[in-house]
C-alpha positions as CSV (number, residue, x, y, z in Angstrom):
1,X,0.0,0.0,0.0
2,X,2.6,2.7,0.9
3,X,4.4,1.6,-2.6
4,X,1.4,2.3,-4.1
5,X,0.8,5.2,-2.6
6,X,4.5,6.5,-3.0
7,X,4.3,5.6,-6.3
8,X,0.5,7.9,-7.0
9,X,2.9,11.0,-5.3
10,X,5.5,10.3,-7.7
11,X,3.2,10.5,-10.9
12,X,1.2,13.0,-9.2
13,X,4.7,15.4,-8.6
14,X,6.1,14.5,-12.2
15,X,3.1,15.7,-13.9
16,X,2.7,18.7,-11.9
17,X,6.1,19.5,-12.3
18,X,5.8,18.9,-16.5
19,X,2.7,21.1,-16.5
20,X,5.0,24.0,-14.7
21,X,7.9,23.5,-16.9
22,X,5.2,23.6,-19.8
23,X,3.8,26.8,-18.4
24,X,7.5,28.4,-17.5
25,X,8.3,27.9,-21.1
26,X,5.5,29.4,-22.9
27,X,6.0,33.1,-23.5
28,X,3.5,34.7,-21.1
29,X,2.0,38.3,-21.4
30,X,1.7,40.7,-18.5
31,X,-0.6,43.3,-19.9
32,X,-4.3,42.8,-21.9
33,X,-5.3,46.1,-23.6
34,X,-8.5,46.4,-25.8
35,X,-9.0,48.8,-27.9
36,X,-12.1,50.0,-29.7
37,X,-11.0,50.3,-33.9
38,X,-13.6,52.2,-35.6
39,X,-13.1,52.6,-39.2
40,X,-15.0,53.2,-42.5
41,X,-14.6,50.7,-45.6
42,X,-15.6,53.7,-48.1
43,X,-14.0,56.4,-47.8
44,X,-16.7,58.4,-49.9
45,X,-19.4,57.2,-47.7
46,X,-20.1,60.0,-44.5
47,X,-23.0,58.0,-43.0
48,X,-21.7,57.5,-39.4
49,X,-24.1,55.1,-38.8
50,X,-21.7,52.7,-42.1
51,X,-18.7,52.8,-40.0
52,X,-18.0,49.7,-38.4
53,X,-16.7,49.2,-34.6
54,X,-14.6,46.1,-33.8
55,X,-12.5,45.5,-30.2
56,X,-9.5,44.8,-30.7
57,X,-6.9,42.8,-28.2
58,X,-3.1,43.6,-27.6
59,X,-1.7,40.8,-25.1
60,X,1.7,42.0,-24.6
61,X,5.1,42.1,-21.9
62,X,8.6,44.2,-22.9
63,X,9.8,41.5,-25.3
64,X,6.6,40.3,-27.4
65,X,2.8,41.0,-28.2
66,X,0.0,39.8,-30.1
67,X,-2.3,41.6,-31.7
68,X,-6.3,40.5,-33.2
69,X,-9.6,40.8,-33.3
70,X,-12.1,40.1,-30.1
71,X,-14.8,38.5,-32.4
72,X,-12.6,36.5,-34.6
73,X,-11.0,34.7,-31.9
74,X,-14.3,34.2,-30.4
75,X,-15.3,32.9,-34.1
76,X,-11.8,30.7,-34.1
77,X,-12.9,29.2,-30.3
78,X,-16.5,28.7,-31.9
79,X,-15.0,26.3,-34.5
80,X,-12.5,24.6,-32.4
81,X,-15.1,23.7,-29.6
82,X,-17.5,22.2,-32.8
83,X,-14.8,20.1,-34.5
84,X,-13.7,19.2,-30.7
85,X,-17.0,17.8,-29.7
86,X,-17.7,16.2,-33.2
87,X,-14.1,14.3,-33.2
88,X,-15.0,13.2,-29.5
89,X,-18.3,11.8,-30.9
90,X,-16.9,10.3,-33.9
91,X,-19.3,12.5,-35.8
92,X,-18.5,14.8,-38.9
93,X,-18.7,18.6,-38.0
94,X,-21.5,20.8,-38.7
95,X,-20.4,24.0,-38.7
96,X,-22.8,26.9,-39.6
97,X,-21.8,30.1,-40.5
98,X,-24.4,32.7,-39.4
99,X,-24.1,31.1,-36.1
100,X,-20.8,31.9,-35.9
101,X,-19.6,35.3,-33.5
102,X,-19.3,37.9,-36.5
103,X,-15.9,39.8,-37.0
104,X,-14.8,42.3,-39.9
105,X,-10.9,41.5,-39.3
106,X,-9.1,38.6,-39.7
107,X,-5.6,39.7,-39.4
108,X,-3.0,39.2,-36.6
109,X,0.1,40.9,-36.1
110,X,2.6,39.4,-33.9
111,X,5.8,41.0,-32.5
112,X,9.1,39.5,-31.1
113,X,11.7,42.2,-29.9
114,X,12.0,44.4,-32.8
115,X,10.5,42.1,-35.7
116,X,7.0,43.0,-36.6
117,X,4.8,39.8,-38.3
118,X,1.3,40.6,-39.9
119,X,-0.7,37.4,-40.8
120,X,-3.7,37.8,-43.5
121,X,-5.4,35.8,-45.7
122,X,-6.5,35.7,-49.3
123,X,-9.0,32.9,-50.5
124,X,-8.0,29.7,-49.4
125,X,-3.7,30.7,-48.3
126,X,-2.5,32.6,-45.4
127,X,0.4,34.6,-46.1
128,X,2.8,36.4,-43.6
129,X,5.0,39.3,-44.2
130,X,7.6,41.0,-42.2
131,X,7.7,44.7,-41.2
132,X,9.6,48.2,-39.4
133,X,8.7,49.9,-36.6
134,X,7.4,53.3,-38.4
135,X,9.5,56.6,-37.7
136,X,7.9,58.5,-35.8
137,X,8.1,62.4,-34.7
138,X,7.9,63.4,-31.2
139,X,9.1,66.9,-30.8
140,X,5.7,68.2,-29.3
141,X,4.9,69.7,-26.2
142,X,1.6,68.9,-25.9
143,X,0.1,66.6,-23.0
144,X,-3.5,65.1,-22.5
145,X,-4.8,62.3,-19.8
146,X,-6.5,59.4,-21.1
147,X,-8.3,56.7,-18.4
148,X,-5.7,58.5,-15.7
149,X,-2.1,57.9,-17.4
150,X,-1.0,60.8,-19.0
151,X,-0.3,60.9,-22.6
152,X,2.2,62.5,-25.1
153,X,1.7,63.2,-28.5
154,X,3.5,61.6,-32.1
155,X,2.5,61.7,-35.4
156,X,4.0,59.5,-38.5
157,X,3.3,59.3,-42.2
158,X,2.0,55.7,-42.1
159,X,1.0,54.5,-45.7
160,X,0.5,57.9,-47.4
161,X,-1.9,58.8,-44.6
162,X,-0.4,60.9,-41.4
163,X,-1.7,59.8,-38.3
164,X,-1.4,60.9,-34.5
165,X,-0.9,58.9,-31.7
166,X,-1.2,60.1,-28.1
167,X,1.2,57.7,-25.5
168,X,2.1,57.1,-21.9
169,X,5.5,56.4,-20.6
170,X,3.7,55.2,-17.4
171,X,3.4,52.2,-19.4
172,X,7.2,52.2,-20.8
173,X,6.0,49.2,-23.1
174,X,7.3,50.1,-27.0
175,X,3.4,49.1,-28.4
176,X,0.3,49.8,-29.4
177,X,-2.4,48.7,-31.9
178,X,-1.3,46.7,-35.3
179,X,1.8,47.7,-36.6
180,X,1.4,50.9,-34.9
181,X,4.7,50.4,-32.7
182,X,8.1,51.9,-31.9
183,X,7.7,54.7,-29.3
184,X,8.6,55.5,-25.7
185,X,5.3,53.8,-24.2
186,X,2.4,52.3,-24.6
187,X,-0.4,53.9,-27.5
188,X,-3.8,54.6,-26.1
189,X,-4.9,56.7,-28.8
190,X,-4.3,56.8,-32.8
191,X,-6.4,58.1,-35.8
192,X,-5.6,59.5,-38.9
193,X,-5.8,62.9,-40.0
194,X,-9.3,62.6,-41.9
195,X,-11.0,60.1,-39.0
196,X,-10.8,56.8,-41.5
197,X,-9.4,54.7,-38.9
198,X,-9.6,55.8,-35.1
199,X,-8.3,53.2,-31.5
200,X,-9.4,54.4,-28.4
201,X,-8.3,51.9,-25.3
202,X,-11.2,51.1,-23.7
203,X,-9.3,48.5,-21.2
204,X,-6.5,47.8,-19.4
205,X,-5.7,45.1,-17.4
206,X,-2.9,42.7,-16.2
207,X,-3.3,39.2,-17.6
208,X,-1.7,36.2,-18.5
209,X,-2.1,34.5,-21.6
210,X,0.2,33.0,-23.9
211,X,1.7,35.3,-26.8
212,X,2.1,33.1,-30.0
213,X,1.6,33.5,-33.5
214,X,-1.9,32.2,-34.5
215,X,-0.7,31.0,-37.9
216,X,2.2,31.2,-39.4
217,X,1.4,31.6,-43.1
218,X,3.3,31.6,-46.5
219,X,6.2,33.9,-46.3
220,X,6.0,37.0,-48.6
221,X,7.2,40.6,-48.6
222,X,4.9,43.5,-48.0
223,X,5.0,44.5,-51.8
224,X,4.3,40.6,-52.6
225,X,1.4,40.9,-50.3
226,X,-0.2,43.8,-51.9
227,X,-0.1,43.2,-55.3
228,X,-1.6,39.7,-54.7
229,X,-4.5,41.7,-52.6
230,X,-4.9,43.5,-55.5
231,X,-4.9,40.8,-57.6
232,X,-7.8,39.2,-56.1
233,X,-9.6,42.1,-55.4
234,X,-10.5,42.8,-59.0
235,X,-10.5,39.1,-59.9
236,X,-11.9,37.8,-56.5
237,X,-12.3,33.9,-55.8
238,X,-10.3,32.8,-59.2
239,X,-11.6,28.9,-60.4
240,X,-14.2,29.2,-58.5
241,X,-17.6,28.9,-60.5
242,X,-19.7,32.4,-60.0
243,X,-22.4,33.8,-62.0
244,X,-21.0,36.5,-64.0
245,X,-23.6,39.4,-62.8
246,X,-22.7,37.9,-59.0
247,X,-18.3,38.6,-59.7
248,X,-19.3,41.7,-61.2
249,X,-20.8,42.7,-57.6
250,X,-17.7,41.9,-55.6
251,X,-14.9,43.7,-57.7
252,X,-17.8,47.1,-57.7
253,X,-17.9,46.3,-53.7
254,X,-14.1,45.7,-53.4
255,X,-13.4,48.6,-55.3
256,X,-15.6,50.5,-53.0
257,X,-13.5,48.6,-49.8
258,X,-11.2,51.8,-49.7
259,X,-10.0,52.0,-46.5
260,X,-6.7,50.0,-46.4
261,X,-4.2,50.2,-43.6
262,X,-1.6,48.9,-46.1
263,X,-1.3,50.6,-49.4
């Protein structure tokens, strides 16, 4: 009996001790900030009521962060938990789309020290390309408090379009929404100069979850990237069979799908 019992204690303290290892070796974040992204897809459309409002997730610590969308990981969890419970049941998934969490952004942008990683996908391929921290310009003097930290103001030309960011060096964390990165302290605030695309933090919290890249996809330069989004914007779903009048609505609408953050 005390064999057996020594022997439960010494499964019991291996696995425990595995499962702390585990946990010691993933890369852990120390800070959750959400962010509301408002942003029109039109940028000839002025109806307020057209822009659309996603949250938005930055898990970071000093060395790494994640970046994505609330409802898309929601809709990624969604999926998981159905193919989960269909593989435990031996039963083929049903998965149904208008069930699904809705979410408008797909993307993720991973960093790890200085390396910047955004993860999108066209049709059926994800493709992954590698970017700078922008250049940005700080020599202003003005000061504003946003949820009690106070911020400083930057501004960089960020794919033809200027934007301004408003930091805190409380938070002495080089990050801040998508590839928005590279200054003295955390971003709370960022829009460009015509309102297009606007963050506001609406959270922020300490938390531990693990930073990791949801999917590492086909590697491809920025340039690469573009031209094949543009490639697919005005030829969109290629050898897929679509009713001619149907294609014809999706370039008209992707045409009218503006609002890029890379361009």
């Amino acid at each position: 009996m005390v064999k057996i019992l020594f022997s439960l204690c010494l499964i019991l303290f291996f696995e425990v001790s595995v499962f702390g290892q585990e946990k010691l070796n993933k890369n852990m974040s120390e800070l959750e900030v959400k962010y509301m992204f408002s942003f029109v897809r039109d940028t000839m459309d002025l109806d307020m009521s057209h822009r659309i409002n996603e949250v938005m997730i930055l898990d970071l610590n000093t060395n790494s962060s994640i970046y994505y969308s609330e409802g898309f990981m929601k809709r990624r969890m969604a999926i998981e938990n159905v193919v989960n419970i269909a593989r435990n049941s031996n039963t083929s998934p049903e998965i149904k789309i208008a069930d699904l969490p809705k979410s408008a952004i797909g993307y993720s942008v991973y960093r790890e020290n200085s390396r910047i990683y955004v993860t999108n996908n066209l049709y059926r391929d994800f493709y992954t390309f590698e970017a700078d921290f922008p250049k940005w310009n700080t020599n202003f003097h003005e000061k504003k408090d946003i949820l009690g930290y106070q911020c400083y103001r930057a501004t960089v030309l960020f794919n033809k379009k200027m934007y301004t960011a408003w930091y805190t060096k409380d938070i002495p964390i080089s990050e801040g929404p998508y590839r928005f990165k590279g200054l003295p302290g955390l971003i709370l605030e960022l829009s460009d100069e015509k309102g297009y695309n606007e963050f506001h933090v609406i959270g922020i919290e300490k938390k531990q979850v693990e930073i990791k890249q949801f999917q590492k996809g086909i590697p491809i330069t920025r340039e690469q990237y573009i031209q094949k989004r543009e490639e697919f914007r005005i030829n969109p779903y290629p050898g897929r069979a679509m009713d001619k009048t149907k294609r014809e609505k999706l370039v008209e609408s992707n045409k009218k799908n503006n609002n890029l953050l890379e361009r």
